[in-house]
C-alpha positions in Angstrom: -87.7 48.1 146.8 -91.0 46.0 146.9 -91.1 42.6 148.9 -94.4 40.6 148.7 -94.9 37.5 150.7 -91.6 36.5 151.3 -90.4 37.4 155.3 -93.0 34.4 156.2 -91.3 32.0 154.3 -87.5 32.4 155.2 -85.5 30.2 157.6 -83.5 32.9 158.4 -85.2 36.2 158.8 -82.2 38.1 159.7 -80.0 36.9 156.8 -83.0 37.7 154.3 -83.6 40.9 155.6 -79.7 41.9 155.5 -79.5 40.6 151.7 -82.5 42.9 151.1 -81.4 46.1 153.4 -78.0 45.1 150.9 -79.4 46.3 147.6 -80.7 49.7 148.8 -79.3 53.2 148.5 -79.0 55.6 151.3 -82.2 56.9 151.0 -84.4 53.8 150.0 -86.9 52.0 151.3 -88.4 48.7 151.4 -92.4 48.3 151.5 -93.0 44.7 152.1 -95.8 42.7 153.0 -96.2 39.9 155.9 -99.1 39.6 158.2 -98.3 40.7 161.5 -99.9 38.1 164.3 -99.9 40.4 168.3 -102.6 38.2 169.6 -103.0 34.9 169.2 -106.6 33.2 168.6 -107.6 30.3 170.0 -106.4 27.1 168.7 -103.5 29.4 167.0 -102.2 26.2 165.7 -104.9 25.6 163.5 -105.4 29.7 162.1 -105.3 29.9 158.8 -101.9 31.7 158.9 -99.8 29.1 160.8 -101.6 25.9 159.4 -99.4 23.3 158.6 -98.4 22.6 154.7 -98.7 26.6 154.2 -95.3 27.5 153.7 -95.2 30.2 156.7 -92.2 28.9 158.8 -91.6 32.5 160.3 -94.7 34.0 162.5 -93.7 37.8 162.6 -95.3 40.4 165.2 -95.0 44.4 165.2 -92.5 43.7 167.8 -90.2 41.2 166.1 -90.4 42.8 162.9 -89.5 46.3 164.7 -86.4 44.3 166.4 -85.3 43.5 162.6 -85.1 46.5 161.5 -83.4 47.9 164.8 -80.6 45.3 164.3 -79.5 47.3 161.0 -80.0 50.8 162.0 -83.7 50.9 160.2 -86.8 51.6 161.5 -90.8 50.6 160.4 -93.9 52.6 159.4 -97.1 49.7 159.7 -99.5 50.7 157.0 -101.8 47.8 158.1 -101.2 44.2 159.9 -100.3 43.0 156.7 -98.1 46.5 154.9 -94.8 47.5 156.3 -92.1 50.6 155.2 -88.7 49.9 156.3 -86.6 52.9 156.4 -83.8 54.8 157.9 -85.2 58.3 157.8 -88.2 59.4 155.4 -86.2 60.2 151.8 -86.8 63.6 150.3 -89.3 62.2 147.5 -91.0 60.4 150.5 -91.7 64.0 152.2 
């Protein structure tokens, strides 16, 4: 399953990541996108990222993200700051 832009801009992160978790199989995975912020810049209120009017309610690090996916028994693979695998174990086709 894909998931482009979208774990920024939920309320309620866990709830949106358990409805999406609910539509996999055993062995599939969710590659989803959501920039990752670990170090805040200076004036973080007024990064691009977090700006007011944006739409980003939910600031997500490696950490946090890492933590969501432990709650259901997943686990991550960071492509990039921005590119994230969530998976149980690597599938067969995946190998």
């Amino acid at each position: 399953m894909t998931c482009f832009e979208v774990m920024e801009h939920t309320a309620t992160p866990v709830e949106t990541f358990a409805e999406i978790l609910s539509f996999l199989t055993p062995e599939g995975v969710v590659l989803f996108s959501t920039l990752t912020i670990d170090k805040l810049p200076p004036r973080s209120l007024e990064f691009w990222y977090i700006a007011p009017r944006n739409g980003h309610i939910t600031i997500h690090t490696r950490r946090s993200l890492a933590a969501l996916a432990a709650r259901f028994g997943k686990r991550l693979h960071h492509f990039s700051d921005g590119m994230h695998l969530c998976l149980t174990q690597p599938p067969a086709w995946l190998r």
